[in-house]
C-alpha positions in Angstrom: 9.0 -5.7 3.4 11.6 -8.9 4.2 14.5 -7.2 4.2 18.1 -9.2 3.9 19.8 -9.8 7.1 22.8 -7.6 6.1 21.0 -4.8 5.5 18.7 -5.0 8.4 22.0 -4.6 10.4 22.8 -2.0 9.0 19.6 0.5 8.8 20.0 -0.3 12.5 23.2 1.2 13.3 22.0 3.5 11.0 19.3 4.3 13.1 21.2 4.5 16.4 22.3 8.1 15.2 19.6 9.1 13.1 17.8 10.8 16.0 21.1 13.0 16.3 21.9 13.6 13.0 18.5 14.8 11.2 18.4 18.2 9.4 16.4 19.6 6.7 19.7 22.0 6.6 22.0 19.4 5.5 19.6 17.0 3.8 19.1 14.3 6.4 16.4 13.1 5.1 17.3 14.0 1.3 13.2 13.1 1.0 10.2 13.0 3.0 7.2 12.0 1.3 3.7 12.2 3.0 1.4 9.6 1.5 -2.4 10.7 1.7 -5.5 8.7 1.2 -8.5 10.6 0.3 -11.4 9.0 2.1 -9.5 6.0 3.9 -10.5 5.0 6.9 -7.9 3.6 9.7 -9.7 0.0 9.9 -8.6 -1.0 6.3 -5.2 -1.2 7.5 -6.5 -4.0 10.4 -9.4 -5.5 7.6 -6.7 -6.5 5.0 -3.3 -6.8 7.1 -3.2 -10.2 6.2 -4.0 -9.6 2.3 -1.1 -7.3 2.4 2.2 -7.6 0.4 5.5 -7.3 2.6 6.7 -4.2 0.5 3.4 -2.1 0.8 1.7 -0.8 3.2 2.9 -3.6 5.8 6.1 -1.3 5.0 4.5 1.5 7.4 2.8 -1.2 9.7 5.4 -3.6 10.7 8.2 -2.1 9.8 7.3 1.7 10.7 5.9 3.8 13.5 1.9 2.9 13.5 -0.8 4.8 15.7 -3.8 3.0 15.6 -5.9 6.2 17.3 -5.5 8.7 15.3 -9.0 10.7 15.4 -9.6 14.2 13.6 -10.5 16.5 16.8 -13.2 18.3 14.9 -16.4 17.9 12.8 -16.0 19.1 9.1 -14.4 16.2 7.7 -14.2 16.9 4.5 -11.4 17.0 2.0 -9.9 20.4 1.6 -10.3 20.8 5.8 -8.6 17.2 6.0 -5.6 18.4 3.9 -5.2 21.7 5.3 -4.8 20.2 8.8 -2.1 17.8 7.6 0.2 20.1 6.6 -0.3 23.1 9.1 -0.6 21.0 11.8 -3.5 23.2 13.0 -7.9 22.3 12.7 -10.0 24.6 10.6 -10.2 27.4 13.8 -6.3 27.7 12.8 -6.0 27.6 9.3 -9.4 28.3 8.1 -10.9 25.9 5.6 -14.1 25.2 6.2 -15.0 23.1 3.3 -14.4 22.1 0.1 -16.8 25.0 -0.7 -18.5 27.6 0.4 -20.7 30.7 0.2 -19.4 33.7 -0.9 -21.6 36.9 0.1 -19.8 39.1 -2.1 -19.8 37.4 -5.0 -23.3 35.9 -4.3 -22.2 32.2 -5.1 -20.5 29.3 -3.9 -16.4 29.0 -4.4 -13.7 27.0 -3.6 -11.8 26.7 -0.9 -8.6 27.2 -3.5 -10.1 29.2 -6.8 -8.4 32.7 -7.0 -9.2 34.9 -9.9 -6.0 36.7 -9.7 -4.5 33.3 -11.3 -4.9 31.5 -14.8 -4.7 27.9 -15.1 -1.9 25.9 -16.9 -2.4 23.1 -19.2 -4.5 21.2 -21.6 -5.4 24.6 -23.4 -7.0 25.8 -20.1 -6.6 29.5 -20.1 -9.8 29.5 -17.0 -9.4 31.1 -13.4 -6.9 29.2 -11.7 -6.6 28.2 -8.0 -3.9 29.1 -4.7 -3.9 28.7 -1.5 -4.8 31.9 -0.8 -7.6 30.9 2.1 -5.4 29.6 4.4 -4.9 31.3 7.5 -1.6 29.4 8.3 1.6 28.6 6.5 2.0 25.0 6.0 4.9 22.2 6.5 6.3 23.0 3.3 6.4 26.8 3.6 8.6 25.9 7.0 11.1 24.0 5.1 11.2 26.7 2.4 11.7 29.5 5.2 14.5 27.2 7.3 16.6 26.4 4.4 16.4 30.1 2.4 14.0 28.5 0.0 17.0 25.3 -0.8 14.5 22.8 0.3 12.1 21.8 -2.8 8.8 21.2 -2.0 5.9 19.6 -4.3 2.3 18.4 -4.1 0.4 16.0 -6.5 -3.3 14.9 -6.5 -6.2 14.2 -8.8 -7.9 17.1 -6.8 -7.3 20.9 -7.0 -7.5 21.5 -3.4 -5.7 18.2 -2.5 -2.6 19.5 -4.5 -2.9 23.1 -3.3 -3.3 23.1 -0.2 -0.3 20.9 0.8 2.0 22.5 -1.3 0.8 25.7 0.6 2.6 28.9 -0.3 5.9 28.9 -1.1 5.8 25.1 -3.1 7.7 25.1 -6.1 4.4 23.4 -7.7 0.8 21.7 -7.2 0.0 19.6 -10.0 -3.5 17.8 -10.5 -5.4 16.9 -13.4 -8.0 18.6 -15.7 -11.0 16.5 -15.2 -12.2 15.6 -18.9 -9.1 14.8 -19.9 -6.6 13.7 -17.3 -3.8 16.2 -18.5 -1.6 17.4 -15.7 -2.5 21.1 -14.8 -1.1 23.7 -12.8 -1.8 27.6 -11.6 0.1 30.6 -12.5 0.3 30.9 -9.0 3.1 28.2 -8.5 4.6 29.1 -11.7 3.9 30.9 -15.3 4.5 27.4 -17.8 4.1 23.4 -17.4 7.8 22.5 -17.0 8.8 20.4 -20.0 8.7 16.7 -18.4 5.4 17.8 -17.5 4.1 18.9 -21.2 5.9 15.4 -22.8 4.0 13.5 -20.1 0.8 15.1 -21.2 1.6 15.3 -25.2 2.4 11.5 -24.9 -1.2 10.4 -24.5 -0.3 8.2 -20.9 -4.4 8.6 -20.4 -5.1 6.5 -23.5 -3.5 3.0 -22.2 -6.1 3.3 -19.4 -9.0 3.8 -21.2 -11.2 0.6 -22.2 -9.7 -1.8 -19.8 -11.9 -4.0 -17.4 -11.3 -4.1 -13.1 -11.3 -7.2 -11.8 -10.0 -8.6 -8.6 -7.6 -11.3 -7.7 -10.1 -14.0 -8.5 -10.5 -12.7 -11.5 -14.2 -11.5 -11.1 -15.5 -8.4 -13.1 -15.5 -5.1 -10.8 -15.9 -2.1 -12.9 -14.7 -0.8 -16.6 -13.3 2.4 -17.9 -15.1 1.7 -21.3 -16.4 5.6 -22.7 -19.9 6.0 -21.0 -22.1 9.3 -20.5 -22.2 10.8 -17.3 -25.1 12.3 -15.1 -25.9 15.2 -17.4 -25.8 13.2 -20.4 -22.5 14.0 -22.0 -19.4 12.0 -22.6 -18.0 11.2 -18.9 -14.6 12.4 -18.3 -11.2 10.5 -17.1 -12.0 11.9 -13.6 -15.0 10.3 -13.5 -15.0 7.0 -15.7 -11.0 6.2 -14.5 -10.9 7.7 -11.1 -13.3 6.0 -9.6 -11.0 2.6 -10.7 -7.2 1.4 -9.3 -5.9 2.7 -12.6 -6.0 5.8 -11.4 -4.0 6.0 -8.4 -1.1 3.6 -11.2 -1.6 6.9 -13.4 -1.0 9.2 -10.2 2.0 7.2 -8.9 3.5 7.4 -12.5 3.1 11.0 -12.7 4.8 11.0 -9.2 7.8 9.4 -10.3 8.6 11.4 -13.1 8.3 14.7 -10.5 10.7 12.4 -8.6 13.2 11.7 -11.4 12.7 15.3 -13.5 12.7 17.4 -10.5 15.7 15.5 -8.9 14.3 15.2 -5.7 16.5 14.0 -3.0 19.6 15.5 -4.6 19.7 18.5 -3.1 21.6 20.3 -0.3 18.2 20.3 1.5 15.5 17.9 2.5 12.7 18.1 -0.2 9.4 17.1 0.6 7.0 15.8 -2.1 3.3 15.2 -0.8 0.9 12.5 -2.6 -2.8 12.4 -2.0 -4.3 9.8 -3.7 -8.1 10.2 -4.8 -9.3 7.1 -6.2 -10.2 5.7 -3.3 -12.7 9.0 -2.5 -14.0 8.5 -5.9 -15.2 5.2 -5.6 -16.2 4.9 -1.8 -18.9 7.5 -2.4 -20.6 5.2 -4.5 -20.3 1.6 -3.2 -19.3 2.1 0.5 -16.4 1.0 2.2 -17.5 -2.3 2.6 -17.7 -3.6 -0.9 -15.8 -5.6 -2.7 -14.6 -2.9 -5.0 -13.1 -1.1 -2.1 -11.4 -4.4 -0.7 -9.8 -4.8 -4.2 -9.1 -1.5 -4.2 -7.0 -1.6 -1.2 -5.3 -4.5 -2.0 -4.1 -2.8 -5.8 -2.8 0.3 -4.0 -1.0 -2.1 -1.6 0.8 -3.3 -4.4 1.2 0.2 -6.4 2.6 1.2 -3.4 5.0 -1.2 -3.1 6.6 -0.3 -6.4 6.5 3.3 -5.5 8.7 2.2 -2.8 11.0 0.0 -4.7 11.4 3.1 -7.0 12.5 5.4 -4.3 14.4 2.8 -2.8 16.4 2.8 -6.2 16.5 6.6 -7.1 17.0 7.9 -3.5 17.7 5.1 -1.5 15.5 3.9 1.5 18.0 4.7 3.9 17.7 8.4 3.0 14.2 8.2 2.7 10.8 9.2 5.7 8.2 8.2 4.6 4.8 9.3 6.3 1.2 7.7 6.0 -2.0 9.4 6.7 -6.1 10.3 5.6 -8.1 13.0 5.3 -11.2 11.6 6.1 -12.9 8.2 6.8 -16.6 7.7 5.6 -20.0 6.4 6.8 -20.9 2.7 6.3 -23.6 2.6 3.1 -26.8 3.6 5.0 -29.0 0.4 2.9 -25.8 -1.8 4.5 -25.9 -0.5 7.8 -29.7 -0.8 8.3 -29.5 -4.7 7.4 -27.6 -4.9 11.0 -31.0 -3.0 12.7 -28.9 0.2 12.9 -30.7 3.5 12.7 -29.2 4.9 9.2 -30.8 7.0 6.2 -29.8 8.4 2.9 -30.8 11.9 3.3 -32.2 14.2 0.3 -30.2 17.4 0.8 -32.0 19.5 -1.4 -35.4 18.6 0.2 -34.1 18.9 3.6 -33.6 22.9 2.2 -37.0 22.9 0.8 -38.0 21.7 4.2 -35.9 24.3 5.9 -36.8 27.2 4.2 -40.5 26.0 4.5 -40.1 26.5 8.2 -38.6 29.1 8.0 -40.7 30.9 6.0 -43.7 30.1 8.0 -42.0 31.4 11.5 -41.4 34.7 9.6 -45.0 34.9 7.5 -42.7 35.5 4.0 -41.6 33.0 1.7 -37.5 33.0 0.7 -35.3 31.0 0.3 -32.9 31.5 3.6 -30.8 28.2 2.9 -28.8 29.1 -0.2 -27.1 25.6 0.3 -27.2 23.1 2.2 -23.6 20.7 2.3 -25.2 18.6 4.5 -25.0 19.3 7.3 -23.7 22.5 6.9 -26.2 25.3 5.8 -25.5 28.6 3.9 -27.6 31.2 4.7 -28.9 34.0 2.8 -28.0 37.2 4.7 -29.9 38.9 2.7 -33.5 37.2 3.0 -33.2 36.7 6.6 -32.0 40.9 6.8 -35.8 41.5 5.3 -37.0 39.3 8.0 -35.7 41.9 10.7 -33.2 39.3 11.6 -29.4 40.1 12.3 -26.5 37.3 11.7 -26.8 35.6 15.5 -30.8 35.3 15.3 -30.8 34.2 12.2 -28.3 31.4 12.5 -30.3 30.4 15.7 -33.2 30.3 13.9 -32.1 28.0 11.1 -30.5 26.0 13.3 -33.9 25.9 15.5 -35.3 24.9 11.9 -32.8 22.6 11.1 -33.5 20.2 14.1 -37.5 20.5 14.0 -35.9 18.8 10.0 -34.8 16.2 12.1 -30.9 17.1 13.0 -29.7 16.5 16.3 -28.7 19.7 17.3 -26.6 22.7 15.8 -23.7 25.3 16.4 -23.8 28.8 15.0 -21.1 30.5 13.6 -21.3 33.2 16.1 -21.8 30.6 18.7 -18.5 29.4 17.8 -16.9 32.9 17.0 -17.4 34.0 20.6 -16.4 30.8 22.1 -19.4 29.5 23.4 -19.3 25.8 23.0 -19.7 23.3 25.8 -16.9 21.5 27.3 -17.3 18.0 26.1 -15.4 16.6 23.4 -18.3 17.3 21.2 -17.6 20.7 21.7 -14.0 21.2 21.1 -14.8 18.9 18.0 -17.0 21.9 16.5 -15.2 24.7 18.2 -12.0 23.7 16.1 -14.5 23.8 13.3 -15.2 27.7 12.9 -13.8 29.9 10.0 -15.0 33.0 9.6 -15.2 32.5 6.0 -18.5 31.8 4.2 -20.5 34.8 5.8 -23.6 33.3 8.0 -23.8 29.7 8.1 -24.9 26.8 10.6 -22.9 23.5 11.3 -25.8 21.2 11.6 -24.9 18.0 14.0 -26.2 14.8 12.3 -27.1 11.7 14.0 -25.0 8.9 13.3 -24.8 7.0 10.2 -27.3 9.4 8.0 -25.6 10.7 5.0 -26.8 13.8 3.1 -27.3 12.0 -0.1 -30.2 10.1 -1.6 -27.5 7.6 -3.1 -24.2 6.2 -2.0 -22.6 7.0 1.2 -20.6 10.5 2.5 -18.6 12.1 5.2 -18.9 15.3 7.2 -19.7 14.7 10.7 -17.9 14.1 14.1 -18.2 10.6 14.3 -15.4 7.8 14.8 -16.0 6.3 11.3 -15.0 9.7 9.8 -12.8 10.9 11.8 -10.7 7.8 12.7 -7.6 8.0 10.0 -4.3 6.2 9.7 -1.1 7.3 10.7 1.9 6.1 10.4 6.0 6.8 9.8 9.0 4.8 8.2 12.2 6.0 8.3 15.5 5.7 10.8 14.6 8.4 12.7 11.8 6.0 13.8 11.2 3.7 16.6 9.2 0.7 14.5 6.2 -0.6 16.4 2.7 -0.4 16.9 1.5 2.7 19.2 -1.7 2.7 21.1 -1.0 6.0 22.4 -3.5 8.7 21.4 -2.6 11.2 17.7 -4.5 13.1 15.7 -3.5 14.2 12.1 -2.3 17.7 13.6 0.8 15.7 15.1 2.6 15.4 11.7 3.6 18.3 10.7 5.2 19.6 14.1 6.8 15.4 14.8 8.2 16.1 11.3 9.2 19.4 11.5 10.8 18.7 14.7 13.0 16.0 13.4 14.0 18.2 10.8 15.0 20.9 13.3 12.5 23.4 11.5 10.2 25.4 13.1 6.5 23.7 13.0 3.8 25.7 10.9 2.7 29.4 12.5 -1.1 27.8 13.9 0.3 24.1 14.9 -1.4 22.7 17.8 0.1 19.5 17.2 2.3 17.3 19.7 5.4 15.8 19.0 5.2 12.4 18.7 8.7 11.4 21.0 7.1 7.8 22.0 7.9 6.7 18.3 11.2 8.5 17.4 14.7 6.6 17.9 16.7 7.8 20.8 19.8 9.8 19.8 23.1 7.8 20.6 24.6 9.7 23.5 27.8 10.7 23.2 30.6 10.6 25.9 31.6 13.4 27.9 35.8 13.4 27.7 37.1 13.3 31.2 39.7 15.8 32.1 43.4 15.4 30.4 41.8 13.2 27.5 42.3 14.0 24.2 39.7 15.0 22.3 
């Protein structure tokens, strides 16, 4: 962003004493808004640079606090996990999402990481079992910013994705608002609240979906990327807008519009408080898991959120005003290179049947103990639900049979595995590998095995995933704008558990209850000292 001389001058005397003067308590910031990417890795920033806008991203990169290694210290990469360590500053071992799903022994089938049938959903005629962030084992920023400020401080979360919504709003948000997936309608759980405020309802009764229907993708040269036109999906029905639109740019314009009505509605930033309003944007997850990340699609994509972006910025710029604006920029995940791609450079890559890798499993498995079950109930490649029950017939109890499906696992051809009681008691070896799947453990999901892949296989026969320990899915963006920030590029070593507690620290709050994070003081503007009066002078 170019700005004018004049004002240049003054953001930086601005900044001189904005180290000094920062308080949720007293609304310096009035806003901080956290900007998440689902599934975008860190080298799209250094791919496209160039293709940028001033006013975009370049925003965050030349004009904000970039770290260009920032790496995920653990091995579940998925979505839910990605979020959840955002905002509480802590891995999985801390706040205790494991995935985006997993088994449930009580209930005998596979949940959520946020469904909670004590809830209802709200909106688009829903009346199903709603969602909360009842699984996590930590508060989050937002619940720290509620707690500092005697609940002052507004906080809000928006996403195309339940758990993307949920889980950084945490707690004590004052809502999470994602979409229902056939229709695009704005939703929300009688956990945050008991009725779709009234902006929210208009929005929805307006019909915003329809103008993005039937309209044809194409990138700056004008060529023909994709289409929203109706279309059936996998099981033969009418595709939804999650589906047919979220997997397009159009979406993430549709989120960012939704966003700015919250803005405008809600009056954020015009409090006695610092608000916080989190954005996770999932169009590019959507897409990616089909074409890769090194399709064109994706390059076009970045390049349409670089400029949706930068009119989200202009807006706040205009409603709250820049100056009273921090803006942060992060992922929750990278993502493998399209396995059929990355075998054209002689690389050793495969697309991986999942559910024949369980056949295969349980095949095994069923051999070693003479009796034919199913001990795999799933396999989220390449983590593996087991069935307590099956291997309980089998004479086996939770730590032998997690080592033998492990055992199983790599005779499958995995490179190795952790147990959960492996990691439960601790036993992991020292090596970064190790603390990458020791910060993986939850003791939710009842037995399971946390397979360790080789690099670059996926566990799908089509289209690329994430999931594993590995720099291209663990190797996020992260990045800060505002004048309690020291604008340059940083080489240092983060991790995605360093924003919470750098933000909570500027904001004088306490950092979430499991942070592990560290606070980020190479990047934050030095507070302008202030003279010590000698004796006799006036004061």
């Amino acid at each position: 962003m170019r700005l004018p001389r004049c004002l240049s001058v003054v953001l930086v005397l601005l900044a001189w004493t904005a180290g000094a003067f920062a308080s949720a308590y007293n609304a310096r910031p009035k806003l901080v808004v956290v900007i998440v990417i689902d599934q975008f890795r860190a080298d799209y920033l250094e791919r496209y640079h160039d293709q940028f806008t001033d006013s975009g991203f370049r925003v965050f990169l030349d004009h904000g606090a970039y770290f260009t290694d920032c790496n995920y210290d653990y091995a579940n990469t998925r979505t839910a996990p990605g979020h959840a360590t955002l905002f509480t500053g802590s891995y999985t071992s801390g706040h205790g999402i494991v995935a985006n799903e997993w088994w449930d022994p009580q209930k005998k089938k596979r949940v959520t990481s946020v469904e909670d049938d004590t809830t209802r959903l709200l909106g688009a005629g829903l009346s199903s079992p709603g969602v909360s962030p009842h699984n996590l084992r930590s508060d989050t920023l937002g619940d720290e910013l509620k707690l500092a400020t005697g609940g002052k401080a507004r906080v809000f979360a928006v996403s195309l994705k339940d758990r993307a919504a949920v889980l950084p709003a945490g707690f004590s948000g004052d809502a999470a608002y994602w979409i229902d997936p056939k229709t695009g309608a704005w939703i929300t759980s009688t956990f945050y609240r008991q009725d779709l405020p009234e902006w929210a309802r208009n929005f929805n009764n307006t019909h915003r979906t329809d103008k993005y229907w039937n309209r044809e993708w194409k990138d700056a040269q004008g060529d023909a990327l994709g289409s929203t036109a109706p279309r059936n999906g996998k099981d033969g029905k009418a595709a939804g807008f999650y589906e047919v639109v979220g997997a397009t740019p159009f979406a993430n314009e549709y989120q960012l519009e939704f966003a700015k009505e919250l803005v405008l509605y809600e009056k954020l930033g015009a409090g006695s408080a610092t608000d916080l309003l989190a954005i996770s944007l999932s169009a590019n997850d959507i897409l990616g898991h089909q074409v890769g990340p090194d399709a064109p699609e994706m390059r076009s994509m970045a390049l349409e959120l670089d400029r949706q972006l930068a009119e989200f910025i202009s807006f706040l710029g205009h409603q709250v005003g820049l100056a009273n604006v921090w803006m942060a920029l992060s992922a929750d995940h990278g993502v493998a290179p399209l396995p059929e791609f990355a075998k054209t450079l002689r690389l050793p890559a495969a697309n991986l049947d999942s559910k024949a890798l369980r056949d295969e499993i349980n095949s095994l498995l069923s051999k070693r103990y003479g009796k034919k079950a199913d001990y795999l109930l799933d396999l989220d490649y390449p983590l593996a639900w087991l069935n307590d029950q099956a291997f309980a017939s089998a004479g086996r109890k939770e730590a032998e049979a997690e080592t033998d499906a492990g055992q199983a696992m790599t005779e499958a051809g995995l490179a190795g595995y952790f147990t959960k009681s492996q990691l439960a008691r601790g036993e992991t070896p020292n090596t970064e590998a190790g603390r990458r799947y020791a910060h993986s453990y939850s003791p939710e999901g009842g037995w399971y095995v946390i397979g360790v892949p080789p690099p670059f296989h996926v566990g799908t026969s089509k289209g690329t995933d994430h999931a594993t320990p590995f720099s291209y899915d663990t190797h996020v963006p992260l990045a800060f704008y505002g004048l309690a920030f020291q604008p340059g590029v940083y080489r240092t070593h983060a991790e995605p558990v360093d924003l919470a507690v750098t933000l909570a620290s500027l904001l004088g709050i306490n950092p979430p209850a499991q942070a592990t994070g560290r606070v980020l003081t190479e990047a934050l503007q030095a507070p302008r000292k202030t003279a010590i009066p000698s004796a006799g002078e006036t004061q």
